[in-house]
C-alpha positions in Angstrom: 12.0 3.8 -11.2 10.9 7.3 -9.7 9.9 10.8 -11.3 9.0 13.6 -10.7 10.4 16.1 -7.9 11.4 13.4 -5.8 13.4 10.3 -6.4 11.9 7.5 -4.0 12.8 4.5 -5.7 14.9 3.2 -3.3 12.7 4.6 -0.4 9.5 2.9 -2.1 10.1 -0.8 -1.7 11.0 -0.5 1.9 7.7 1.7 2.5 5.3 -0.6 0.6 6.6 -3.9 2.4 6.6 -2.2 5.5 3.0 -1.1 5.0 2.0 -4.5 3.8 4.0 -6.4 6.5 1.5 -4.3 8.6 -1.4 -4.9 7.3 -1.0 -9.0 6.9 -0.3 -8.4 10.8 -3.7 -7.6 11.4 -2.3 -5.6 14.5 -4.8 -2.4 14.5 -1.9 -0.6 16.3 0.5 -1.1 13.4 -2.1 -0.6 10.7 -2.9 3.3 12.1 0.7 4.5 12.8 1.5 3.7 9.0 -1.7 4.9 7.6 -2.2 9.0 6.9 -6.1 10.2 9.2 -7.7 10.8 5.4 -6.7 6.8 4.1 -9.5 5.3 1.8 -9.4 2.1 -0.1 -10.9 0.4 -3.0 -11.7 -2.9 -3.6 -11.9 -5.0 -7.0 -15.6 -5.7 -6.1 -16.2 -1.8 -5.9 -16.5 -1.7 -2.2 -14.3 0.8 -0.2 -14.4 2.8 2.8 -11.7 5.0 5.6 -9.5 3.5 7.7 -12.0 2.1 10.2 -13.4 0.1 7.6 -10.4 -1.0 6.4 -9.4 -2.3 9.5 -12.7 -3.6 10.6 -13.0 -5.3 6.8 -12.3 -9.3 5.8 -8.8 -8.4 4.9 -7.2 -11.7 4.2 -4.0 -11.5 2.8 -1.8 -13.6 5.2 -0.1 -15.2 2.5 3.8 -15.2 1.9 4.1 -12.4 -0.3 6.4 -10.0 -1.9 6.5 -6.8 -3.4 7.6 -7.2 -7.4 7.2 -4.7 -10.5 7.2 -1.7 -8.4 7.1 1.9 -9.8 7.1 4.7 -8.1 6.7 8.5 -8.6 6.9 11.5 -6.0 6.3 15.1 -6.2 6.3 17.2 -3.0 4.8 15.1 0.1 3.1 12.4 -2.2 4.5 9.0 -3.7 2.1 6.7 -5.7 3.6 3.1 -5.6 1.8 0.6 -8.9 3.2 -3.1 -7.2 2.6 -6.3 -7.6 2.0 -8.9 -4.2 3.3 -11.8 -5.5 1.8 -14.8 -3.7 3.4 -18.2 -5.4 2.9 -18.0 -8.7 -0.1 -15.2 -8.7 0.3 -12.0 -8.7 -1.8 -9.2 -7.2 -1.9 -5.6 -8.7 -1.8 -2.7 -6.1 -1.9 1.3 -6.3 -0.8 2.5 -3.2 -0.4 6.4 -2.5 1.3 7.4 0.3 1.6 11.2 1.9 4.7 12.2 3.8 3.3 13.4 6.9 6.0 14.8 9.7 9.1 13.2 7.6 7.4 9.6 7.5 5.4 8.1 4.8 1.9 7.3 5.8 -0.3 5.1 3.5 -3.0 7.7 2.1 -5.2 5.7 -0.5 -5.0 1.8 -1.0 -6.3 0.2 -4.1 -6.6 -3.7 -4.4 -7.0 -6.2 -7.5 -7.8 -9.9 -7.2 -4.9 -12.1 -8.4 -4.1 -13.2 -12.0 -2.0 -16.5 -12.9 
């Protein structure tokens, strides 16, 4: 699915599992070339922070995974992706927003939700 001024459906999955497959990586290197200079993130617990802290955070999420339930809408330079990481049988909401920053997508907000069975 994608509205708005921009049909990114089938750009969306591809930019979220690329995003994620960096992330699980750990590499810092990969992490900044996909994330937009302004990225924040959220965390179920309330905590949050920029990209340093994200980075520099307890991210654990090294599990198989893949990206299920995705919807996606776009208008202009922005795309806000509402996935689910499905680990086994659990699934794990995610709101990411991305910002299209010289022709690429760059991960601009990340917002993370503990699993449910």
């Amino acid at each position: 699915l994608g509205t708005g001024e921009n049909d990114v459906s089938g750009k969306a999955v591809d930019v979220v599992t690329h995003w994620h497959a960096a992330v699980v990586s750990g590499d810092e290197n990969r992490i900044r070339a996909l994330a937009s200079p302004d990225f924040q993130f959220q965390r179920s617990d309330g905590s949050g922070g920029d990209l340093e802290d994200f980075i520099g955070g307890a991210y654990d999420d090294s599990q198989p995974a893949k990206v299920d339930d995705l919807v996606s809408t776009s208008f202009s330079n922005t795309m806000i992706t509402r996935y689910k990481m499905m680990h086994d049988s659990a699934a794990a909401p995610r709101l990411t927003v991305f910002q299209r920053i010289n022709g690429e997508w760059r991960a601009a907000a990340d917002a993370e939700y503990p699993p449910s069975e």
